[in-house]
N, C-alpha and C positions, 0 to 999 in steps of 0.2 A: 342434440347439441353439436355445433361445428367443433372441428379439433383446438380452434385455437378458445372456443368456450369452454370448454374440456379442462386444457392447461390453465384458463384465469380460474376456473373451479377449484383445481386441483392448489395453484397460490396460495385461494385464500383459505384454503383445506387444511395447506402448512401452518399458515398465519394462526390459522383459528386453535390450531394444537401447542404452536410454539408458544402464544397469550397466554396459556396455562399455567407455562414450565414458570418456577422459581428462580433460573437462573437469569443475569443480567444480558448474557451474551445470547441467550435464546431469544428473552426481548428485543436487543439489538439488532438480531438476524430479521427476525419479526417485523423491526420495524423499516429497516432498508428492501424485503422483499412487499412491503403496503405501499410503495412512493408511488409505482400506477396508478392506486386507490385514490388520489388527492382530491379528483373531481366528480367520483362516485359517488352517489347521493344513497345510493342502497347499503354501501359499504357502512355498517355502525363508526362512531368518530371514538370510539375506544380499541378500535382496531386499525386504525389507521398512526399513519408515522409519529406525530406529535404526541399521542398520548400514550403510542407505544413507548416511545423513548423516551419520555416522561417517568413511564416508571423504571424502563432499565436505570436511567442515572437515580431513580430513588432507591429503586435493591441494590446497586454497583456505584453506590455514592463513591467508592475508596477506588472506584477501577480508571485505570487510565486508557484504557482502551476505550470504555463506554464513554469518555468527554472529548475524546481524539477522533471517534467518530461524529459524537452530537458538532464538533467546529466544523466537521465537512458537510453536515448534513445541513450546519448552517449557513457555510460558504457558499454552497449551490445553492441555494435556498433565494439568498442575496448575497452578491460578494463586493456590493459596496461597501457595505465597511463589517468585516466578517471577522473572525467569529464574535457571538458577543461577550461584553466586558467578562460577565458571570462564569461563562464557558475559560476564558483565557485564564483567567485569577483564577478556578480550581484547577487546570492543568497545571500552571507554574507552583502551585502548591504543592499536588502531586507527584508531578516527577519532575523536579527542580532540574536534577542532572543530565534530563535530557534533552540534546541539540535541539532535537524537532521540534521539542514547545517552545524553547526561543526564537528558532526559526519563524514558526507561525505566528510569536510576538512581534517576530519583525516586518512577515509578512503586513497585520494588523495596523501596524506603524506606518509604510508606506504608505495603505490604503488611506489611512485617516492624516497625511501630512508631517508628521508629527518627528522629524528630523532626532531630538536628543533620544526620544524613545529609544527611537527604530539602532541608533547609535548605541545604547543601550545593551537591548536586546541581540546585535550582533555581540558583543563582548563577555553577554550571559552564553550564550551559543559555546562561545569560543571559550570557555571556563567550566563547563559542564563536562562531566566523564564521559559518554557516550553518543550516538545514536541512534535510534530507534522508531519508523514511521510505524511501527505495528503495522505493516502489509500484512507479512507473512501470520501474524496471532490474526488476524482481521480473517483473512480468505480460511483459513484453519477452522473459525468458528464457524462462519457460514457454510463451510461444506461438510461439517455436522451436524447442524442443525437444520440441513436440510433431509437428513436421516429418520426426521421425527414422523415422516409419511412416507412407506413403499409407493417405487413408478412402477404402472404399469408398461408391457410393452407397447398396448395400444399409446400411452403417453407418451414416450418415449419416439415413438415413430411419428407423432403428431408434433414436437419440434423443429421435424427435421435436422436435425446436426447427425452431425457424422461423428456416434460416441456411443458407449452402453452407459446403463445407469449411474454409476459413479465417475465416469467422465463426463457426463453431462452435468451433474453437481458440482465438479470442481472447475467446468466451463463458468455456472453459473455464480460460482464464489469468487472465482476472477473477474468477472463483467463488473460483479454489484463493487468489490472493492476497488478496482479501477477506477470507474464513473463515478460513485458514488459515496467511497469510503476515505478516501486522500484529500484532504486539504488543498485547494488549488495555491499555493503556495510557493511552487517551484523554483519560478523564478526570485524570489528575494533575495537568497543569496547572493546571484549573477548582479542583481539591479545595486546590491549594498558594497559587491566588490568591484564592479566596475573595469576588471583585468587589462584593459586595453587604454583606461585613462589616465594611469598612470596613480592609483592611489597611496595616501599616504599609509606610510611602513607602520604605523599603526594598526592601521586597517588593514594590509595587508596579512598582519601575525597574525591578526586574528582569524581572516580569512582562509587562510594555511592549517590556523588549529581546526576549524570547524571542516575543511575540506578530509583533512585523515581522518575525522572520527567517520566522516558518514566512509571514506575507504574502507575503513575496516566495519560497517555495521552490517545487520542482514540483511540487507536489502536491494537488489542487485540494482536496479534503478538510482537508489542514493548513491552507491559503486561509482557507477559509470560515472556520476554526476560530480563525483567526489575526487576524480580522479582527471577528470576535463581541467574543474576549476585551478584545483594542483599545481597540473600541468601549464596554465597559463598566467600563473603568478609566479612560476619558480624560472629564474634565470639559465641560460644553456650551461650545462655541464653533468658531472656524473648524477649526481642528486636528480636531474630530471630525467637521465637515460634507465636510470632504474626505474621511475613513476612509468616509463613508455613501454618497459618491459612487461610491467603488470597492468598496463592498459592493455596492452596485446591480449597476455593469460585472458582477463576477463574476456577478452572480444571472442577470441576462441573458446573459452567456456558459454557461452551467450550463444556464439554459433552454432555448435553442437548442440542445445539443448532446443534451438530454435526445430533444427533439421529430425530431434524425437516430439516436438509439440503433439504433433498429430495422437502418436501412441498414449498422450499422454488421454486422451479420451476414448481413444479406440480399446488399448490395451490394459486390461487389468491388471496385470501384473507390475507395468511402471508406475500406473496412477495409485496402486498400494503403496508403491518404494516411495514415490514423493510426497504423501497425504500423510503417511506415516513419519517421514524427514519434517515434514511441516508441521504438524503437531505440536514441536519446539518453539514453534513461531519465528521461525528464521528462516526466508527465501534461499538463500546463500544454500546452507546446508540442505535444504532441499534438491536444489539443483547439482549440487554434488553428490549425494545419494545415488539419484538417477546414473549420472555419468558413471559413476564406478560401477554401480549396479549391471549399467552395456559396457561395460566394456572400456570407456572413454577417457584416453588418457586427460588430465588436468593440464598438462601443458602441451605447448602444440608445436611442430614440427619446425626444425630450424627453419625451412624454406616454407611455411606458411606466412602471407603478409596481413596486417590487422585490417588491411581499409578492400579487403576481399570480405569482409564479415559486414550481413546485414545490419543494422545498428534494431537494436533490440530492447524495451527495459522487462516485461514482465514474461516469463514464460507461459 
């Protein structure tokens, strides 16, 4: 067998152990690492994506993670008009109070036209306690569950990445939830707020509420994003010199963690600190783990400027 036979062996090696497990997030994992399998004819269709996550949503009916993933897996899937009806309605049952399912309702909205929805659904956003993309519970699970089968080194060396075994699993928990675990979705907020046309103060307040929740949520990504739109609905004055204060904090935390990435595969020691900070399901708290862990202070030097920092979202 060539090396990269080797590695799709060893996939469906994980696939065929995780199929086993009773949990819904093993299925999950299961079924984001079968999506190469789509066109495989040798691949059985009980191991591949669809009936994989078929049953995760049937053991993890109550989870919101396992419907948060099945809307991405249906958004790339087709993101004409995504996710479907059945997917959105148990998210919004589920966890009413948070932004990110009304986001994606609004998302949903856009796609399909639909003006009062979409109007709607931003004002649900903007009324909900929190938010929450489950990045971080997302990559958490899969780089457990990829635990379910020892790498060899001959495997390991047949990747090629520059990492040992458990940086190379949390390489591979980051790719699958990047690509393939997030809702394409991003832009709605920007498309609903419009910051540069001058929207109405309605829209605005709400815009404002839903932009601090994702400020404060875990997700460094939603941060940055949360802290942009902020930034350019709020008028010159102290209120916005404070938001540019802690646009800076994040740019320099995001810096730093960028300039330990590498370690983060290479070195055992941080990829414990952060695998372990992750665990919680919160990016945020991860990457500040890490940081105190070297050393690195949180806030950064008077005479550091923000637009010297790579722009960065996930570690």
């Amino acid at each position: 067998m060539t090396p990269e036979q080797k590695l799709t062996q060893y996939r469906h090696d994980q696939i065929n152990l995780l199929a086993l497990r009773p949990e819904p997030e093993s299925l999950l994992a299961a079924a984001l690492l079968a999506e190469p399998d789509a066109d495989d004819k040798s691949r059985p269709a009980a191991l591949k994506t669809p009936a994989l996550l078929k049953r995760a949503q049937t053991i993890g009916a109550e989870s919101a993670l396992i419907w948060w993933t099945s809307a991405a897996i249906e958004c790339h899937a087709q993101e004409k008009d995504c996710p479907d009806a059945a997917t959105l309605t148990k998210l919004e049952a589920l966890d009413a109070e948070n932004s990110a399912i009304w986001l994606l309702s609004l998302y949903h909205a856009q796609l399909v036209g639909d003006a009062p929805a979409a109007r709607a659904a931003l004002t649900s956003a903007a009324q909900a306690k929190k938010y929450d993309d489950r990045f971080g519970q997302l990559m958490s699970a899969l780089y457990q569950a990829q635990e379910v089968l020892p790498m060899s080194t001959e495997l390991l060396n047949a990747t090629h990445a520059d990492a040992n075994v458990s940086g190379y699993r949390l390489l591979t928990a980051a790719n699958l939830a990047i690509s393939r675990g997030m809702p394409p979705a991003g832009h709605a907020l920007a498309n609903a707020c419009k910051p540069g046309d001058s929207p109405p103060e309605d829209v605005v307040a709400d815009c404002i509420a839903v932009a601090r929740k994702l400020e404060t949520s875990g997700s460094l990504f939603a941060q940055s994003a949360g802290l942009a739109l902020h930034d350019a609905l709020l008028p010159a004055g102290p209120e916005r010199d404070g938001l540019r204060q802690r646009q800076r904090r994040l740019a320099w935390q995001m810096q730093r963690m960028g300039e330990l990435s590498a370690r983060l595969a290479t070195d055992s020691r941080v990829t414990r600190t952060y695998t372990q900070a992750l665990a919680g399901g919160d990016e945020a708290t991860a990457l500040a783990a890490v940081l105190r862990a070297e050393g690195v202070p949180s806030e950064p030097p008077a005479d550091w400027k923000a637009q010297d920092a790579a722009p960065q979202t996930h570690p």
